[in-house]
C-alpha positions in Angstrom: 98.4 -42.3 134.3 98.1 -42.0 130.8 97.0 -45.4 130.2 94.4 -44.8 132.3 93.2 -41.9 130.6 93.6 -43.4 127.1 91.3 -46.9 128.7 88.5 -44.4 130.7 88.4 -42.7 127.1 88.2 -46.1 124.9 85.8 -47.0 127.6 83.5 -43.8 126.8 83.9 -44.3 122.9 82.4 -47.9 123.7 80.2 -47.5 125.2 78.2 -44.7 123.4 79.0 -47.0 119.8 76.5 -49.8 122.3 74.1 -47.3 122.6 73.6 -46.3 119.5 74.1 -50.0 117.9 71.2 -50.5 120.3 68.8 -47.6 118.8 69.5 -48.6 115.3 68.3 -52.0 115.9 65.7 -51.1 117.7 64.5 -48.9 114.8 65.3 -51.6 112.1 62.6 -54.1 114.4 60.1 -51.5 114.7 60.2 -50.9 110.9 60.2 -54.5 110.0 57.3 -55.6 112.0 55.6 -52.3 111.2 55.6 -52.9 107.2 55.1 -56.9 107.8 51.8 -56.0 109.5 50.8 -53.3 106.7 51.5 -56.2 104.0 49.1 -58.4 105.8 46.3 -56.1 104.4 46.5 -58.7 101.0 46.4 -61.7 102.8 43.3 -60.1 104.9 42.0 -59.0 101.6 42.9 -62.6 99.8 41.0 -64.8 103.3 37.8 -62.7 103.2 37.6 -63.1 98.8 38.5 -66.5 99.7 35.4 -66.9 102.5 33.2 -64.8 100.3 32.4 -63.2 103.4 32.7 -59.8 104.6 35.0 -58.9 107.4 36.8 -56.1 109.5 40.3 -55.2 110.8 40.4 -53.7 114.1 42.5 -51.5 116.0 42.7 -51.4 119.9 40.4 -48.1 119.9 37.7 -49.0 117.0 34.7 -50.9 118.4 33.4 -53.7 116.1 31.3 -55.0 118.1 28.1 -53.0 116.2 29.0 -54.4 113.0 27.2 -57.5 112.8 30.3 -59.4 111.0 32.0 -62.0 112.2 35.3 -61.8 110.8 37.0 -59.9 112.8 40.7 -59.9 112.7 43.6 -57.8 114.0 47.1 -56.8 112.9 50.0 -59.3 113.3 51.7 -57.2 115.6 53.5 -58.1 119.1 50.8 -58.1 122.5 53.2 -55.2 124.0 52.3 -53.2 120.7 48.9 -51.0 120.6 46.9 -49.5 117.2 45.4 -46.9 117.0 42.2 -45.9 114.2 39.0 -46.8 112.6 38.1 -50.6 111.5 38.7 -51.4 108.0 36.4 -53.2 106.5 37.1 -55.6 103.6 34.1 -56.7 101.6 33.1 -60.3 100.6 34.3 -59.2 96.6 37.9 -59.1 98.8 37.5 -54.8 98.5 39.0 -52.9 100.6 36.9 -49.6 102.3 40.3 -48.1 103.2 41.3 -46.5 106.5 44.4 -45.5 108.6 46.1 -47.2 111.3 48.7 -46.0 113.8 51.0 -48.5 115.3 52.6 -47.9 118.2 55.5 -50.0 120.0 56.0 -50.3 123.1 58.9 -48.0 123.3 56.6 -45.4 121.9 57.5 -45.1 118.2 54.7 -44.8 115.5 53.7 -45.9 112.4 50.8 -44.4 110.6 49.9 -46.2 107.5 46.7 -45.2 105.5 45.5 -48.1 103.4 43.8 -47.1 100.4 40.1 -48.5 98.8 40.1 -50.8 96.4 43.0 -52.7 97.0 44.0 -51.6 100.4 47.5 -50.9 99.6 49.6 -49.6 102.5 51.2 -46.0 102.6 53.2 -44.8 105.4 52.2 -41.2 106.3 54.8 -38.9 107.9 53.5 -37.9 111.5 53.9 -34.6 112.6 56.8 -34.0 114.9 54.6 -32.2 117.8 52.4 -35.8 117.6 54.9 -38.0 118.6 57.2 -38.6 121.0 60.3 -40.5 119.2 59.9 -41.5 115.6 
């Protein structure tokens, strides 16, 4: 009898160490991908100096369409994952208009990152509690 309470409790310890292994890599992917994407502001800034044309980053909710540029380019970010904000635009010089963006996995966790004119340099904002649902 008591071996079997000793195993059902090793059992329960094991299983809640799983668990949370499996939220804590789940965060450590969401943060990677999250700050990769916000770094690929240079390289978006770098193409368009490069193209000497101007050009825009979208999010899933900013229409572009009404721009009248061509270079339209999105966030290196999973298909599961949505974004949230304005367009950014990034002028032919390779400067940035700045802008926020809110990136959301599919699991539901958020990253807000404002980018900042000239150089478009990411900054992750702290979101409000009462705004998300799991940071």
């Amino acid at each position: 009898m008591e071996v079997m309470v000793t195993l059902a409790i090793i059992s329960l310890v094991v299983s809640i160490a799983i668990a949370s292994l499996s939220t804590s890599m789940e965060s450590a992917r969401f943060s990677s991908l999250s700050k990769a994407a916000a770094a690929e502001m240079r390289n978006f800034r770098a193409k368009a100096l490069l193209m000497g044309q101007s050009a825009i980053i979208v999010t899933d909710t900013a229409d572009a369409s009404k721009t009248g540029i061509e270079n339209i380019w999105r966030l290196p970010l999973p298909d599961d994952w949505r974004t949230e904000g304005d367009a950014i635009g990034i002028t032919p010089s390779g400067l940035c208009l700045g802008g926020q963006i809110r990136m959301i996995s599919p699991s539901g966790r958020q990253a807000l990152y404002e980018f900042s004119p000239p150089k478009c340099i990411p900054q992750r904002l702290v979101i409000p509690p009462s705004t998300t649902e799991t940071l």
